[in-house]
C-alpha positions in Angstrom: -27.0 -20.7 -26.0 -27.9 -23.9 -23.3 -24.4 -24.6 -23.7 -23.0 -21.2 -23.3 -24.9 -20.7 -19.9 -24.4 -24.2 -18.8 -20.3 -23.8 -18.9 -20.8 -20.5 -17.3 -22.6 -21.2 -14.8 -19.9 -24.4 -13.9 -16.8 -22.5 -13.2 -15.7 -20.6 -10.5 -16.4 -17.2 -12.0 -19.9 -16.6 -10.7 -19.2 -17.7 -7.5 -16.3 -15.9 -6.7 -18.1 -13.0 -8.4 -20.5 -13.2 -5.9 -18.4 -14.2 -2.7 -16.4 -11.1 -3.4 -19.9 -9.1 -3.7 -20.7 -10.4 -0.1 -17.2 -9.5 1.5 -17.7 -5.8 0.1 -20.7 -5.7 2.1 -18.2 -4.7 5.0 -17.0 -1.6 3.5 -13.0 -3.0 3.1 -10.5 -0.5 1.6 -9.9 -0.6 -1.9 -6.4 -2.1 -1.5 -8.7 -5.0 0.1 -10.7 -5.1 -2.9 -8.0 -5.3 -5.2 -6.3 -7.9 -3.2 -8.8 -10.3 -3.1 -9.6 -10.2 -6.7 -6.1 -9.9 -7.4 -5.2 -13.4 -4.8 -8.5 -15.1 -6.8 -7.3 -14.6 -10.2 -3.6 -15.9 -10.1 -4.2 -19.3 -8.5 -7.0 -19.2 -10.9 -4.5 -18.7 -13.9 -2.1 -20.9 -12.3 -4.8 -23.6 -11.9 -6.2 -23.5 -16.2 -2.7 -23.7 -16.9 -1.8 -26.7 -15.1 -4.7 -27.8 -16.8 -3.6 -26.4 -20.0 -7.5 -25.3 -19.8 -8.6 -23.1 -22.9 -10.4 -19.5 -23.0 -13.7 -19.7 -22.0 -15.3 -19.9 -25.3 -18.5 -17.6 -23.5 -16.5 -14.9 -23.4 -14.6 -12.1 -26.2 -11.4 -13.5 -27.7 -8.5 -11.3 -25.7 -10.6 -10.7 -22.7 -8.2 -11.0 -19.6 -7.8 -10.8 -16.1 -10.6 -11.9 -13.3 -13.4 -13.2 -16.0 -10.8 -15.5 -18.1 -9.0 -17.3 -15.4 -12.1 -17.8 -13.2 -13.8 -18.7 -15.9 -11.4 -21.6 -17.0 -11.3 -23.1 -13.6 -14.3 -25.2 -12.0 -15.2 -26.7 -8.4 -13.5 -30.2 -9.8 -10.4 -28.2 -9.4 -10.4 -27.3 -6.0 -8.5 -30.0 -4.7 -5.4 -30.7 -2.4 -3.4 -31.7 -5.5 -4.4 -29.0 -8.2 -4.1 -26.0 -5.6 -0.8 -27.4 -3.8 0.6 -26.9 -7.2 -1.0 -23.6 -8.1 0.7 -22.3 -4.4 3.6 -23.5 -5.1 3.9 -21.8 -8.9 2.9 -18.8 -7.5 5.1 -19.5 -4.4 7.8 -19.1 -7.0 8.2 -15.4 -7.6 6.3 -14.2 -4.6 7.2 -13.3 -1.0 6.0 -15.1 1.9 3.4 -12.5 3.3 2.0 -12.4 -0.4 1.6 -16.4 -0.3 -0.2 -16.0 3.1 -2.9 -13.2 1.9 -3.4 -15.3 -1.4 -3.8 -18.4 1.0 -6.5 -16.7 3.2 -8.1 -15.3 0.4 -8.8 -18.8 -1.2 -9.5 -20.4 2.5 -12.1 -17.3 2.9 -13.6 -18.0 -0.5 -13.4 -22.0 -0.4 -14.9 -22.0 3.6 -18.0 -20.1 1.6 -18.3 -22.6 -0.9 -18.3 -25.5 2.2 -20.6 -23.2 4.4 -23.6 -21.2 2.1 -23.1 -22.8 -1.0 -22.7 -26.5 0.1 -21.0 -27.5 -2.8 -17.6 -28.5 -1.4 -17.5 -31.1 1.1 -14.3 -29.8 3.2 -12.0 -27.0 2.8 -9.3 -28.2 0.9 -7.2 -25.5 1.6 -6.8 -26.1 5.2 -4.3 -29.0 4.2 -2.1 -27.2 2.4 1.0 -26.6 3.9 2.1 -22.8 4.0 5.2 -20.3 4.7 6.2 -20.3 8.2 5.2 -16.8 10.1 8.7 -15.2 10.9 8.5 -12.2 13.1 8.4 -9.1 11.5 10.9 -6.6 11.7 10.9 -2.7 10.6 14.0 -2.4 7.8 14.7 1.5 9.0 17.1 3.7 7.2 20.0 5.4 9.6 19.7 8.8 10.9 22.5 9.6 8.0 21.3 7.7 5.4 17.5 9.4 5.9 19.4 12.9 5.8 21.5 12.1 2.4 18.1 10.8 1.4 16.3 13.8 1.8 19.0 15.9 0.7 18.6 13.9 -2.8 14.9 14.7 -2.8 15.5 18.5 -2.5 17.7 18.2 -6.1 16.4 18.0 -9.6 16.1 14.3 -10.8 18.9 14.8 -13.9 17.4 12.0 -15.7 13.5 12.9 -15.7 11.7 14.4 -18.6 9.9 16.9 -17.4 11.7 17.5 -13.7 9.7 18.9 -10.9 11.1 19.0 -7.4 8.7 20.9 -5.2 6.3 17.7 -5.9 9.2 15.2 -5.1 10.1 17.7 -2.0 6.6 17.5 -1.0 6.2 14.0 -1.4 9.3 13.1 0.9 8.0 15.7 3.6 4.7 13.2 3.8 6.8 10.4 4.3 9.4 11.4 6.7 6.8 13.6 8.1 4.0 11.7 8.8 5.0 8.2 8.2 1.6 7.6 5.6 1.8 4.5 3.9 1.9 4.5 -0.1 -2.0 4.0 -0.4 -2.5 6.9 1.8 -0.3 8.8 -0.3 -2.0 8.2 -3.2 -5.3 9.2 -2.0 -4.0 12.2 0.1 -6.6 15.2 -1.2 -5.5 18.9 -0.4 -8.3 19.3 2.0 -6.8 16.7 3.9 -4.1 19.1 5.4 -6.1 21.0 7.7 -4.9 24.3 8.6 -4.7 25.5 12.6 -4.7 29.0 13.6 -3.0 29.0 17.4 -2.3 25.4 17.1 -0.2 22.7 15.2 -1.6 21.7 11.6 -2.4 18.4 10.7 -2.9 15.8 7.9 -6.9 14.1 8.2 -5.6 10.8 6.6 -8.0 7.8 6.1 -6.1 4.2 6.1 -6.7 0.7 6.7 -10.4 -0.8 7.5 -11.2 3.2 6.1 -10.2 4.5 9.9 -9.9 8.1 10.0 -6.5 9.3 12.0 -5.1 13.0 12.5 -1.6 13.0 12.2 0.2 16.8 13.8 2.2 17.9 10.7 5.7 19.4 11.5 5.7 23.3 9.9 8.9 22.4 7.9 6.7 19.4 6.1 3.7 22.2 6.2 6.5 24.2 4.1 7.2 22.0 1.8 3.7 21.4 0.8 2.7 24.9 0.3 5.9 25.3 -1.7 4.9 22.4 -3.9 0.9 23.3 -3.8 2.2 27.4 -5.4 4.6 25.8 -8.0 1.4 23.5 -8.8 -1.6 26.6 -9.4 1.5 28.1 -11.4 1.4 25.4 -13.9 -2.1 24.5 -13.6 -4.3 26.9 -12.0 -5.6 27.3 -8.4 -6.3 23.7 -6.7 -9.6 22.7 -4.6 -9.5 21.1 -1.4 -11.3 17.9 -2.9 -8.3 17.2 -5.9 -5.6 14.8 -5.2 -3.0 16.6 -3.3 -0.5 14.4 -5.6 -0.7 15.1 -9.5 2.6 14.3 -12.2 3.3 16.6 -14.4 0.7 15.5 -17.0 -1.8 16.3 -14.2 -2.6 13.0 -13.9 -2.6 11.3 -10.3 0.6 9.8 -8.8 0.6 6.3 -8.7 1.9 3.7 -6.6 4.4 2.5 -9.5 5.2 6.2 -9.8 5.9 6.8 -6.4 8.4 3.6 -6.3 10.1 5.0 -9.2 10.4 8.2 -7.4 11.6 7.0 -4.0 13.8 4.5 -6.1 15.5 8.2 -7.9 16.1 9.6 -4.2 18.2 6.3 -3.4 19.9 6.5 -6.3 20.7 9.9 -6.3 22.1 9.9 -3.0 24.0 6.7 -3.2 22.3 4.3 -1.2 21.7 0.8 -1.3 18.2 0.7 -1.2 16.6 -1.6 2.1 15.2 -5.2 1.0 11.3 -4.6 0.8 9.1 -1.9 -0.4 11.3 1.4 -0.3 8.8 4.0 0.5 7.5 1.5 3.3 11.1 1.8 4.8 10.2 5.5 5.2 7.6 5.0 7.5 9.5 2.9 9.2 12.2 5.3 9.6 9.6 7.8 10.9 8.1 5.1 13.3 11.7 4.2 14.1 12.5 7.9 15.1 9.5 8.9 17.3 9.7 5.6 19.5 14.1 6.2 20.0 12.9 9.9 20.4 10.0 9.5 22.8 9.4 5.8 23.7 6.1 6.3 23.5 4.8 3.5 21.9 1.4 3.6 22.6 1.3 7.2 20.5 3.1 5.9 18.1 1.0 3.5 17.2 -1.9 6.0 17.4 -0.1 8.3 14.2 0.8 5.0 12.3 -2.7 3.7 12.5 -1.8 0.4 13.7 -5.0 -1.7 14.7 -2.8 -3.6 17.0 0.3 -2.3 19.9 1.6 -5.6 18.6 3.4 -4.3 15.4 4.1 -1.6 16.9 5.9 -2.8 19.7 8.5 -4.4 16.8 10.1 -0.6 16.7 10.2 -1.4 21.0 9.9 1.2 23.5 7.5 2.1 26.0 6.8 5.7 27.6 3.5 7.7 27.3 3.3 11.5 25.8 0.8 13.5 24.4 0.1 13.4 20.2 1.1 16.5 18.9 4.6 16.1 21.5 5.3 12.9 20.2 5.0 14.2 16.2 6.8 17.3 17.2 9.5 15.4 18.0 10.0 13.8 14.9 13.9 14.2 14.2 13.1 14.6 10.3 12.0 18.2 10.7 15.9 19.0 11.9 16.9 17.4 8.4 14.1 19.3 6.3 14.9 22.6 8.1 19.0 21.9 7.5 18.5 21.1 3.6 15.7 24.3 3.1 18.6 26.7 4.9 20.8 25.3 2.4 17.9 25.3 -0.5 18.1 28.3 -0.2 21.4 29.5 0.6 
């Protein structure tokens, strides 16, 4: 049992175990959460297997993930040599801005070790060499190619099991409509659409650092999703504002796999070649894209994206001011959604 507690307590997973305890003390989002762990327990595998470390004999034969690969990795391993090659494995089959969170997530981890724990000398992740920091730049769709790509969204997917297009017609009016990123998708409740009487409706969306935006919601999206939201209560009964606004037709909530897979069908459907990069992120920026040509009002913009900094928002460039609700209203999407419900149902 000595020995048991003894190899335990000399590998990494305790202490990252209770680094990542300390950096949830400052609320992050759960994508956050999931990163960090995430970042900690591939250069962790990486490291055991350059090692060709064994399971931690502490622990359940076939237990995986965060526990294992911490566990086979010690502070004798944190060194230039050992985590060069660990980056550059995992450099391998991963894109640059992935290399740089894993990269800060070890310096963050590492500097605590050096700082409160005092058991590393230096930070031996400041020597490492990284990806150069290209400027980013929004991967849009065109005008045309958004229209054919809402137009494929409108029609049955021929290939699913269990088709159900109000929910893919409601899921493209969120993104050309309000430009939410896949996270906030997923989370999106019903009670999140909040309905105005004299005014313009709006979706109460919470994003990154758990910041709480309203973004004005065109009455064609609004359409969609009430068309969706009936088709829902006639399959499954009446919906509270506190369920996922989201569910697959085994009730169960949409996931970000499921919504690539989805967005992926519209693309195909409509005979596109998808965008390098995450496909439903190249919705928002078509929606981003469209307000600032529309308005130039950048400052707004960034305001409905929920950018914590102008800076990547000025990417989509232009520079006016306007008012919120004028600047969503003038989102050039709602022309497409009203041209392919006319024909819906025509």
């Amino acid at each position: 049992m000595v020995e048991i507690v003894k190899a335990h307590e000399e590998s990494l997973e305790p202490r990252a175990g209770q680094w990542l305890d300390r950096k949830d003390l400052a609320k992050p989002s759960l994508n956050t959460k999931e990163a960090r762990r995430r970042d900690l327990t591939i250069i962790a595998r990486h490291l055991a297997d350059n090692a060709d470390r064994p399971h931690p004999f502490w622990l359940e034969p076939g237990t995986k993930g965060f526990d294992r690969e911490l566990g086979r990795v010690t502070l004798g391993d944190l060194n230039n040599e050992q985590l060069g090659e660990a980056f550059a494995d995992f450099a391998r089959t991963h894109a640059a801005s992935s290399i740089r969170r894993a990269r800060s997530t070890w310096r963050g981890f590492c500097q605590w070790l050096v700082t409160d724990l005092e058991c590393l000398d230096s930070n031996p992740i400041d020597k490492l060499e990284g990806p150069r920091k290209t400027p980013w730049q929004p991967k849009p769709i065109a005008e045309e190619d958004l229209l054919r790509l809402i137009g494929a969204a409108q029609r049955p997917d021929p290939q699913a099991r269990n088709p159900w297009p109000e929910l893919e017609q409601a899921v493209c009016a969120v993104f050309v409509g309000a430009g939410l990123r896949v996270s906030e998708v997923v989370d999106l409740k019903v009670g999140n659409l909040h309905r105005s009487v004299d005014g313009i409706d709006s979706l109460h969306v919470t994003g990154k650092g758990n910041k709480t935006r309203a973004i004005p919601f065109p009455p064609e999206a609004v359409a969609s999703i009430d068309t969706y939201l009936e088709s829902r209560s006639d399959r499954f009964g009446a919906v509270k504002p506190s369920d996922r606004m989201f569910i697959r037709p085994n009730t169960q909530p949409l996931t970000r796999r499921v919504l690539d897979h989805m967005v992926s069908g519209w693309f195909r459907r409509a005979g596109l070649v998808p965008p390098p990069g995450a496909l439903n992120h190249s919705l928002r920026h078509a929606y981003a894209t469209l307000l600032v040509e529309q308005t130039g009002s950048l400052p707004e913009v960034q305001r409905l994206l929920g950018h914590a900094d102008l800076a990547t928002t000025q990417a989509y460039v232009g520079v006016t001011t306007a008012g919120v609700a004028e600047t969503a209203m003038a989102n050039p999407a709602r022309a497409f959604l009203r041209r392919q419900k006319a024909s819906h149902e025509g």
